[in-house]
C-alpha positions as CSV (number, residue, x, y, z in Angstrom):
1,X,92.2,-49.5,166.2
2,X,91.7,-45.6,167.0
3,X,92.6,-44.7,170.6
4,X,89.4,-43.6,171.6
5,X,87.9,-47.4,171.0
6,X,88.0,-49.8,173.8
7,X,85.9,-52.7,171.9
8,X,85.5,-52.8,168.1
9,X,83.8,-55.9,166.7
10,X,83.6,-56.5,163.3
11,X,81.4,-59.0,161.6
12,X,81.1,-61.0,164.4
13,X,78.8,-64.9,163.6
14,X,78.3,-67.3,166.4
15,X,77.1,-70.6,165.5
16,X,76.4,-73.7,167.5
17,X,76.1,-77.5,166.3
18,X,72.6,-78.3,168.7
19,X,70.7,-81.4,167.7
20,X,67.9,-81.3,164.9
21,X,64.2,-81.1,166.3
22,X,62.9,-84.5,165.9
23,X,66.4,-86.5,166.1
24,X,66.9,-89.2,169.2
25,X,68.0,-87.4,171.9
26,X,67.3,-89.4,175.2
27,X,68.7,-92.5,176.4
28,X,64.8,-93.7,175.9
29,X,64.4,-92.3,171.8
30,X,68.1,-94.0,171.2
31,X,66.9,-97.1,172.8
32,X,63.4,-97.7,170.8
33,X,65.5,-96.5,167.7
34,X,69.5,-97.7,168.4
35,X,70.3,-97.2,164.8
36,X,69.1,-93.6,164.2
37,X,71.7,-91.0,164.6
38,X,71.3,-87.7,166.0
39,X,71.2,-85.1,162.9
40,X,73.3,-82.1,164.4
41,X,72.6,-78.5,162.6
42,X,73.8,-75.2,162.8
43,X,72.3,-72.8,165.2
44,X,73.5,-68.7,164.8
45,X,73.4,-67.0,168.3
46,X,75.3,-63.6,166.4
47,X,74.6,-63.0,162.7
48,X,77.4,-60.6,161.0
49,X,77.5,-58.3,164.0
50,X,79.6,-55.1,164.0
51,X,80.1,-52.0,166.3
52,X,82.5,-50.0,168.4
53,X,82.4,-48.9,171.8
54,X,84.4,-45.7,173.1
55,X,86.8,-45.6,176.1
56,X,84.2,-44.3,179.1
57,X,81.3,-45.3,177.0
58,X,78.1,-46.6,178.8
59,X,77.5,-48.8,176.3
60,X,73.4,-50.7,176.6
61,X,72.4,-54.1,175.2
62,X,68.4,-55.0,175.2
63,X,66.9,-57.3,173.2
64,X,64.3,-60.2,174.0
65,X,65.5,-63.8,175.2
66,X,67.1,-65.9,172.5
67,X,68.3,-62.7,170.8
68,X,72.1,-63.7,171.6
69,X,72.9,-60.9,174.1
70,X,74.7,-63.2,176.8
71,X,76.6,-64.7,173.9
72,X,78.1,-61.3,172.7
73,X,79.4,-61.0,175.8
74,X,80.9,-64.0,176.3
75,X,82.5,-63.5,172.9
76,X,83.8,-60.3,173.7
77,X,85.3,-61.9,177.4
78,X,87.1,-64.3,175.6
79,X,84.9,-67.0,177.0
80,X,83.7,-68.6,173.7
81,X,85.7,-68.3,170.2
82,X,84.2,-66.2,167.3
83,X,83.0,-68.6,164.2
84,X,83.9,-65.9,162.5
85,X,84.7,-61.7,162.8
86,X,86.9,-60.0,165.0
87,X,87.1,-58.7,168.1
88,X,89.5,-56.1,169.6
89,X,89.6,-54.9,172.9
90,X,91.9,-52.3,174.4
91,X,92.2,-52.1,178.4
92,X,92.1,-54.2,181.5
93,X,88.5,-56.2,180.7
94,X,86.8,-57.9,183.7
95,X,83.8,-59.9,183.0
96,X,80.7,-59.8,185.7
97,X,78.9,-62.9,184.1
98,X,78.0,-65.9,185.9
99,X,78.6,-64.6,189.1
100,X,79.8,-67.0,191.9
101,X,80.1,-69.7,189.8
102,X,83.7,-70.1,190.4
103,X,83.0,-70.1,194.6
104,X,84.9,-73.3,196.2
105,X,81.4,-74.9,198.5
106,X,83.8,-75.9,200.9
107,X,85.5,-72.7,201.9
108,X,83.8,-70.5,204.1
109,X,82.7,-67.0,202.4
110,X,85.8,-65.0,203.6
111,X,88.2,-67.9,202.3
112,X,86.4,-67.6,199.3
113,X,87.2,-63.9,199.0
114,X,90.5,-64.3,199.4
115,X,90.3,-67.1,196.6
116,X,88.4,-65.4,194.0
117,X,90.1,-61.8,194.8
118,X,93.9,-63.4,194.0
119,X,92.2,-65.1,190.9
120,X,90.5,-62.0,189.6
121,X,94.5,-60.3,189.9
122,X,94.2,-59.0,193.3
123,X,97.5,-59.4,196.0
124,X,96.9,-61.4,199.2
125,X,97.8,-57.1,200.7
126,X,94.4,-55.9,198.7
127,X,92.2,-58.1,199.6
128,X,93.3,-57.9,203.3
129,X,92.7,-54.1,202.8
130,X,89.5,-54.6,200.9
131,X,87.8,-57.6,202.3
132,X,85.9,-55.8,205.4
133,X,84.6,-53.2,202.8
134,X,83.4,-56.1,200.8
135,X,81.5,-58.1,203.1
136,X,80.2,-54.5,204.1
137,X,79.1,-53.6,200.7
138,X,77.8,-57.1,200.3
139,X,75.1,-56.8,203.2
140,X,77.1,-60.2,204.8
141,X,79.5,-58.8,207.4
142,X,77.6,-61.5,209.8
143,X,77.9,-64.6,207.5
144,X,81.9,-64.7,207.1
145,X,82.4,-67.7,208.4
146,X,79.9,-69.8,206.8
147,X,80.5,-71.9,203.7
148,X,79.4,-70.5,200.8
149,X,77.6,-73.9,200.0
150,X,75.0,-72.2,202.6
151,X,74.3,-69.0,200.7
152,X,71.9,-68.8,198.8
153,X,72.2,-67.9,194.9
154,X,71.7,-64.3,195.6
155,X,74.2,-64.4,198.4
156,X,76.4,-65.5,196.4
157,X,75.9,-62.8,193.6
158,X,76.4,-60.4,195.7
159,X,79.7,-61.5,197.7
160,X,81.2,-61.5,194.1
161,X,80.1,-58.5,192.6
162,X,81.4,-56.8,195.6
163,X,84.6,-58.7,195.3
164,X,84.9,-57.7,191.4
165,X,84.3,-54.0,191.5
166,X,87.7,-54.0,193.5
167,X,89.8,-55.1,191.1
168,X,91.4,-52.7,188.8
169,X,89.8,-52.2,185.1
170,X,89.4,-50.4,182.4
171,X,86.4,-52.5,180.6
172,X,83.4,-53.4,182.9
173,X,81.0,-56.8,181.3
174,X,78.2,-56.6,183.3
175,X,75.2,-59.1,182.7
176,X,72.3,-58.6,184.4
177,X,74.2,-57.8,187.9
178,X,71.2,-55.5,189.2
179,X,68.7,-58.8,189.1
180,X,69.8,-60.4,191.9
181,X,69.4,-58.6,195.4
182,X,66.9,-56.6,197.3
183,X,66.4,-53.0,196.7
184,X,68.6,-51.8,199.3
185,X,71.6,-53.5,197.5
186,X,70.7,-52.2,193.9
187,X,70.9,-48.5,195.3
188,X,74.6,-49.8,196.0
189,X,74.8,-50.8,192.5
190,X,73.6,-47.8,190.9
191,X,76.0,-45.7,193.4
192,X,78.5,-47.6,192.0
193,X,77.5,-46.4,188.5
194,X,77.6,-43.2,189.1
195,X,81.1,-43.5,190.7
196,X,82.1,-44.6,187.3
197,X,80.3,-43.6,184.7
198,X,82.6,-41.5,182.1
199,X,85.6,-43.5,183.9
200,X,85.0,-47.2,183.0
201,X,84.1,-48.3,179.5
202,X,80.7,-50.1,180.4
203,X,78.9,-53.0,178.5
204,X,75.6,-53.1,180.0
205,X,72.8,-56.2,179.5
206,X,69.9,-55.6,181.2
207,X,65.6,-56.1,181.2
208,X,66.1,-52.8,183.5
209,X,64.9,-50.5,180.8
210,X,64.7,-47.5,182.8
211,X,68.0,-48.0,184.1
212,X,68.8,-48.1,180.5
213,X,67.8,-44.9,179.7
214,X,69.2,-43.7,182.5
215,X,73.1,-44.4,182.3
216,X,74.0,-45.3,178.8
217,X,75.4,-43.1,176.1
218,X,74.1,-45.4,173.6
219,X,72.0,-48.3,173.4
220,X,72.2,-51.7,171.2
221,X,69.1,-53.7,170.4
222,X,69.4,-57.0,169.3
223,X,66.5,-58.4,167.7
224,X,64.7,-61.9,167.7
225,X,65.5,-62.1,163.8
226,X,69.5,-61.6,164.3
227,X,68.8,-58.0,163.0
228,X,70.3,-54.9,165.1
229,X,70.0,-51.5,165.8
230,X,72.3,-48.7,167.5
231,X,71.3,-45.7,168.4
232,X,69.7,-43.3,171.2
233,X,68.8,-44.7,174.7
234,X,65.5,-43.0,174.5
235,X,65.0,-43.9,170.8
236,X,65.9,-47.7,171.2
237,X,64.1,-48.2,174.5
238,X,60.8,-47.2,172.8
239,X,61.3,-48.7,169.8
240,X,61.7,-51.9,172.0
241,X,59.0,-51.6,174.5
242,X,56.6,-51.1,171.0
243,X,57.2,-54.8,170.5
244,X,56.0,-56.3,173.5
């Protein structure tokens, strides 16, 4: 791989065994028919997918629901395994997908800073240096002592985006990040870009079209048919928004 790539994926298929439409799937359908057997098939997420992305790259995905978008990612974090293509990645890579979902409900939020700062590769010293600024950055200074359990889902988005964007990285995954929080906390967000754009690779997913066209360098569009297109932020973003 050239040293100016930070991802390169090459032919990259996804496929997942789902159950046929039509085959007994509850415990009622398997119990009116015990003998029928449910008919798996072959679903494809990716189809023969290929591109590079360059070291300090603001690199875009769009695309409609269903299109596979949070499945690239996941490929590309390691999270599911390629049916079949390649995928290279050179640098430190931290995923921002499914945030919180790793919180323990029975810590409180600052144990839980401490837990998922040391499990994203951060010392016990960092996050001791870091965890006012996160709670700060967070909007949750006051709620440090309750259990996490408490928060609410976007309380809980946000305590661990803040706690990510301290770790040390090269390669930034983010999915959908900016959905979740009120406005104030997006302007945080899209400080935060601007910190970092041209210093981070950046592998963006996002319905945010403007911001889109906005910070990327280039833009992938993943359509409905397994098709895709790479090219201009302007040029992709219009072609999309022509097929809603």
């Amino acid at each position: 791989m050239e040293k100016n790539i930070a991802i390169k994926v090459e032919n990259l298929t996804k496929k997942f065994r789902i159950p046929e439409h039509g085959s007994p799937n509850t415990i009622q359908e398997r119990f009116v028919n015990p003998f029928s057997k449910k008919k798996m098939i072959d679903f494809t997420a990716v189809n023969n997918l290929s591109f590079e992305v360059k070291k300090g790259e603001f690199f875009s995905v769009i695309g409609p629901n269903g299109a596979g978008k949070s499945t690239l990612l996941k490929l590309i974090s390691g999270i599911y395994v390629p049916t079949q293509g390649n995928i290279l990645v050179d640098g430190k890579l931290v995923p921002f997908l499914e945030l919180g979902v790793g919180f323990n409900p029975d810590l409180s939020a600052r144990e839980n800073v401490y837990l998922n700062g040391i499990i994203l590769g951060l010392t016990k010293k960092e996050v001791d240096e870091h965890v006012d600024h996160i709670f700060d950055f967070a909007e949750l200074k006051d709620f440090q002592d309750l259990s996490i359990k408490k928060f609410s889902s976007g309380m809980q988005v946000r305590l661990a985006f803040s706690i990510a964007i301290q770790v040390k990285s090269d390669i930034l995954i983010l999915d959908e990040v900016l959905a979740v929080g009120d406005g104030e906390f997006q302007k945080k967000c899209f400080a935060y870009f601007d910190e970092i754009v041209g210093k981070k690779t950046i592998l963006f997913v996002s319905h945010g079209l403007a911001s889109v066209k906005k910070y990327s360098d280039r833009v992938l569009w993943l359509k409905e048919d397994k098709t895709y297109e790479i090219g201009d932020p302007s040029e992709m973003v219009e072609k999309y928004s022509q097929t809603f």
